[in-house]
N, C-alpha and C positions, 0 to 999 in steps of 0.2 A: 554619783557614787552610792552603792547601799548603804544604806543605815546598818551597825549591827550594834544590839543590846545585849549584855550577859548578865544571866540570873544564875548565882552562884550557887551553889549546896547541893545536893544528892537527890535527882526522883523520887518517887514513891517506892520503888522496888529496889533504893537502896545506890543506883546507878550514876555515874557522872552525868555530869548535864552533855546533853546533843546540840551537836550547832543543826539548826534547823532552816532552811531557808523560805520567806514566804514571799510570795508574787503574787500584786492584789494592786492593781490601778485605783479603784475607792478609797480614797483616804481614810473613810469612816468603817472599812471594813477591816484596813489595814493596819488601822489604831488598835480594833477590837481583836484581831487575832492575834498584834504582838502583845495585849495583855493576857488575853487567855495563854501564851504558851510560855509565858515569861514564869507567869507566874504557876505553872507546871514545873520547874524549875532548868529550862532550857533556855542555850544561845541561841539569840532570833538575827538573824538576816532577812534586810527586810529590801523590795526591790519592786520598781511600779510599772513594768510594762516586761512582754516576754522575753524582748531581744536582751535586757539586762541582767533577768532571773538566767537565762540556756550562758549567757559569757561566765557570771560569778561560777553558774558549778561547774564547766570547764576550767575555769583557773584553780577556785577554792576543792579542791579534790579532799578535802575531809569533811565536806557535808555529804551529808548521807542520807537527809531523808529532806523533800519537798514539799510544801503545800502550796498547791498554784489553783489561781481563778484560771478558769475555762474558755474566758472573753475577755484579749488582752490586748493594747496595741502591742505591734512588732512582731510578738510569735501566738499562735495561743494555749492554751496548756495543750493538748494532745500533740500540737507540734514538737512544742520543748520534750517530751517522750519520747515520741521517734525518734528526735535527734538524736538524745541520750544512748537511746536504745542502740541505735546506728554507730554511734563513734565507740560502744565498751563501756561509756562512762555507766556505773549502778550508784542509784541513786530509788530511794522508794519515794514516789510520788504518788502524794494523792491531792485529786483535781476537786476544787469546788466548784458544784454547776447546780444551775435553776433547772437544768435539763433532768427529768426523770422518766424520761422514755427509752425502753430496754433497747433499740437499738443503739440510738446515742450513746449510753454507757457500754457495751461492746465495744463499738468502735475504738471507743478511750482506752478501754483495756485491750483492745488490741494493736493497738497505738505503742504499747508503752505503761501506762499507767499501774500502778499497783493498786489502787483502790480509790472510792471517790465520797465524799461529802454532799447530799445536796441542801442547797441555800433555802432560808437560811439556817445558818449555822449551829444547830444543838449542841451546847458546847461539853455535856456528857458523852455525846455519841462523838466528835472532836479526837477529844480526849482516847476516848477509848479504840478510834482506830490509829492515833501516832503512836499509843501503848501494843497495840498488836504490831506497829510497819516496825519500832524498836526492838521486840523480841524476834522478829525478822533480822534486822541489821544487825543484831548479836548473835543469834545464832548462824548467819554467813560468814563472819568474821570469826564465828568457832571452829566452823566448816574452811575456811584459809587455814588458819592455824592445824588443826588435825590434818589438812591433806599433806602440810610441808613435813608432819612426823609421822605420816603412810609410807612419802618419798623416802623419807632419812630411813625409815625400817627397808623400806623396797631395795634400796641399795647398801643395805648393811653389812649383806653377802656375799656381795663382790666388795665390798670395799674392804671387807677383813678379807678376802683371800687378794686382792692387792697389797694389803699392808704386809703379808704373812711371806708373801714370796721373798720380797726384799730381806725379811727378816730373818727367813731362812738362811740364806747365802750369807747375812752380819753373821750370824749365827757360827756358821761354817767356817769364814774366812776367820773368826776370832780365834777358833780352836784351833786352826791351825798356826796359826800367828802365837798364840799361847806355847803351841809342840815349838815351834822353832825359833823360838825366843828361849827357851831351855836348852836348847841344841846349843844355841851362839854362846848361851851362859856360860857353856860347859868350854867352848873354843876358846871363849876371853880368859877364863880363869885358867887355861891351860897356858895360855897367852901371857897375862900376868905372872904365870910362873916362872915362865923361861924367863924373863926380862930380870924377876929379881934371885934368880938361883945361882948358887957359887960355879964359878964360872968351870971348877971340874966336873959339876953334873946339867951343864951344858947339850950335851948329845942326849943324855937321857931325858930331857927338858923336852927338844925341841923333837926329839920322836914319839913322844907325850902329847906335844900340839899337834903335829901331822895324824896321830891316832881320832884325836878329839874332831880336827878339819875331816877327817874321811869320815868317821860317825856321822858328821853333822850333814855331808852332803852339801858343803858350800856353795856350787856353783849354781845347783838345784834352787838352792834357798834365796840365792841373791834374784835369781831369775824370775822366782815365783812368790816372793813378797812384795813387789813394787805392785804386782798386777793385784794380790790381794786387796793391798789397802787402796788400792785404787776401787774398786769394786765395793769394799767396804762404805768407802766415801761416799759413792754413787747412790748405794742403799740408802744408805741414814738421808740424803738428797730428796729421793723417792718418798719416802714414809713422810717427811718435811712438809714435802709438796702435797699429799696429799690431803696431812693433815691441815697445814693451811689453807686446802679449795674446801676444806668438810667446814672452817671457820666461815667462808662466806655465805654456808649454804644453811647452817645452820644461827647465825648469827641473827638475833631479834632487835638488832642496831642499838644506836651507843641517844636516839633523837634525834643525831645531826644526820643529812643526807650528803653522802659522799660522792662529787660530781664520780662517772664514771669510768674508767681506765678501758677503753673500747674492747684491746686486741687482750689484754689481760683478763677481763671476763669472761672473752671467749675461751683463753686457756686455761682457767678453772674451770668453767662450766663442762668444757670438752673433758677434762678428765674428772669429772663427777659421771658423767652421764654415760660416757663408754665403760664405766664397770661392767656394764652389763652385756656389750658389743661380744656379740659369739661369732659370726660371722666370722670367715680368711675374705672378707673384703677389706676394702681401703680408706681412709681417711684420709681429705688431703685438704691443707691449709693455705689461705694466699690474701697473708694480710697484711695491709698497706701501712707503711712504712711511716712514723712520725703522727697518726693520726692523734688531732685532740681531745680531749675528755670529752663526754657528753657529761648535758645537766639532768641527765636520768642517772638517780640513784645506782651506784657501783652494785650495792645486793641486789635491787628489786631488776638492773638488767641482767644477773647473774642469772638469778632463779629463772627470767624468762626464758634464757638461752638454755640452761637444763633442760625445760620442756621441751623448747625447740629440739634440741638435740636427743633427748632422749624417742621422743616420736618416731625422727629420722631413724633411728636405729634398727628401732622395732620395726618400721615398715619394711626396711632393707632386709631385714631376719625374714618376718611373714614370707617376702617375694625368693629370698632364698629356698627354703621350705618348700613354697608350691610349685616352684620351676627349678627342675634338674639343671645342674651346670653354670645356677648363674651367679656373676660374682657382683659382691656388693660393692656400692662406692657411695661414699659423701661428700662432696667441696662445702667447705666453707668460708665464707670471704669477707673484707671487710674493706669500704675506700671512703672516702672523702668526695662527698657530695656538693661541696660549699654550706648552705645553712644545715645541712643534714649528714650524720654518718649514716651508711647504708649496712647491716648485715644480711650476706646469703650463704641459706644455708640446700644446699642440693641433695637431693637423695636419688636413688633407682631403684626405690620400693613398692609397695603394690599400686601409688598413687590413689587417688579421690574421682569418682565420680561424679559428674554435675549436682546433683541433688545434696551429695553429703558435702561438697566443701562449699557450698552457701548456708552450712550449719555449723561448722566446725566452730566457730567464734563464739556459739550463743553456751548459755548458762548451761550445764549438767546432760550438755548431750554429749556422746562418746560410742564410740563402734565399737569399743573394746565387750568384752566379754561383761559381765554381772561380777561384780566384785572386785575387777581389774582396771577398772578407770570411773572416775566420778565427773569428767565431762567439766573439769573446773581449769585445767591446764593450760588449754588456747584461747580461755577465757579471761584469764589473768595476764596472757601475753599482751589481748588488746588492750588490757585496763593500764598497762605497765605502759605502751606506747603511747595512748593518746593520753594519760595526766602526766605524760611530760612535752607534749605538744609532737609528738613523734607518729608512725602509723606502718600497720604491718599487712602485705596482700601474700596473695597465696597465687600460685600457677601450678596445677597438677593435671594428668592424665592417667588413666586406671591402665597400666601396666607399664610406664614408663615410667614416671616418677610423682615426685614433687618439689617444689622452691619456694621456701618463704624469705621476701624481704622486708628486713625488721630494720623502719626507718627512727633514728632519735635525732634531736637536735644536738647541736656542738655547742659549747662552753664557749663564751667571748672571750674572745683575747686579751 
């Protein structure tokens, strides 16, 4: 098992201490690096060969930054990189090597690696580049954070004019609900009159009420108030709903991670994301019936499926746009795989060609226009699927479509 040591209190620049993980088969180098960074005031995990260091940061998904020897049994540091690199997992590594031959460190950095050390150890220079992979690791996680309140702006536009229509129609059905609720006032009190008037002005009573029932247009009114407040109801429903899918998208959680409601995600997600659906094509749903939570976070598969579905949209729009006549469609699905829930989501948008969808996963790449996409979206899908032991492929063709399946694990019984 790793050893993990905590050195409590604030870095130099003020900040929480980082769990930090180090891979170093040396005992004596291993000793020396957990005092240097302990005493930087960092959480050390500490682990003695590679195949231990690459399982801890696939389980532990809140380290964030690596320091691994280069020459390891089980994997060696440029290994544990790729992998990383390969499954989503982001994690800043930096490798220690006696190697200082400019191909060797290429390689590493293109491996994978964020930066490298060589041995032995200068423990200013150390220092100073876990203080540079840090102001990395904060500034991506500022970069998380502003991109989820690019989105909330991006859709603020359709989602006030979704809130606005329902609103309208409350609006409406109340005013009228208001007119003929004075109308009925006026029948009752007519009503009440007869019932208590001497019974010689009886006739004058009850041709008093027939006046007040013809004004009021009773039959009209009975006809067309049920359907009001029905519509009414539906509204106030609406704006409910929507405000409650803006709670999960917006939500910076409570600390606990809420296993996940499969087919629920997907019907908030779906209606955050189609705000923006221009398209007269189709959205069509076909989700299985009884399926169990997954132990992927209810927010963090929400927000995936956003991206997902927002993508699909777009692409569907793009392919509308450049070819006359064509109608859009989306399926989305969702079944019971046994250890795994499966979501697909289909589109018949402009699709991907080979080159771009062996990039779509990686960090800050994006086709979209200069200012329109930051290439972080289907970055965070994979990061969201494999730290819950889950995984997400893609099948597309450039005029036919695309299909992503977004695999999570299931909640034990």
């Amino acid at each position: 098992m790793p050893y993990s040591s905590i050195s409590r209190g604030l870095d130099r620049f003020g900040r929480s201490p980082m769990r930090i993980l180090i891979a170093e088969d040396c005992p004596v180098t291993r000793r020396y690096l957990l005092a240097l960074v302990q005493k930087w005031g960092h959480e050390v995990i500490l682990t003695k060969d590679g195949g231990e260091a690459y399982e801890v940061l696939m389980r532990e998904t809140d380290i964030s930054m690596a320091i691994l020897d280069w020459e390891m049994p089980e994997m060696v540091g440029p290994e544990i990189c790729e992998a990383l690199q390969k499954s989503g997992r982001v994690v800043y590594s930096i490798l220690l090597t006696g190697r200082e031959d400019a191909a060797d460190i290429a390689y590493a950095l293109n491996k994978g690696a964020s930066d490298y050390v060589c041995k032995p150890c200068n423990p200013i220079v150390l220092r100073a580049r876990v203080d540079a992979g840090i102001r990395l690791v904060d500034m991506q996680e500022e970069m998380a954070r502003m991109q989820k309140l690019e989105s909330l702006g991006r859709l603020s536009a359709g989602l006030a004019h979704e809130i606005n229509t329902p609103l309208q129609y409350i609006f409406t059905n109340l005013g009228f609900l208001e007119e003929s609720f004075a109308d009925l006032a006026r029948v009752l009190e007519a009503a009440t009159a007869c019932i208590e008037c001497d019974p010689s002005q009886i006739t004058q009573s009850i041709e008093s009420l027939r006046e007040s029932a013809e004004a009021a247009d009773l039959q009209f009114l009975t006809g067309e108030i049920p359907g009001a407040i029905a519509q009414t109801l539906s509204g106030v429903r609406e704006v409910s709903a929507i405000v409650d899918t803006m709670r999960g998208f917006s939500d910076l959680g409570d600390g606990v991670a809420k296993p996940a409601d499969v087919n629920r995600a997907i019907e908030e997600a779906s209606t955050l994301a189609f705000l923006e659906w221009k398209t007269n094509g189709a959205v069509e749903f076909d989700l299985a019936a009884d399926l169990p939570n997954s132990v992927c976070s209810h927010a963090n598969l929400f927000q995936a499926l956003v991206h997902l579905l927002t993508n699909a949209s777009h692409a569907v729009e793009s392919a509308c746009r450049d070819r006359e006549g064509h109608t859009g469609r989306i399926q989305v699905s969702s079944k019971d795989c046994g250890e795994l829930i499966e979501i697909a989501i289909d589109d018949n948008g402009t699709g991907m060609a080979a080159d771009v969808r062996s990039r779509i996963f990686d960090p800050f790449f994006t086709t979209k226009e200069v200012g329109s996409g930051k290439g972080q979206g289907l970055c965070y899908v994979r990061r969201v699927a494999t730290e819950c032991g889950g995984s997400i492929d893609v099948e597309s063709q450039v005029g036919v479509g695309t299909t992503f399946r977004l695999r999570v694990p299931r909640q034990a019984a």
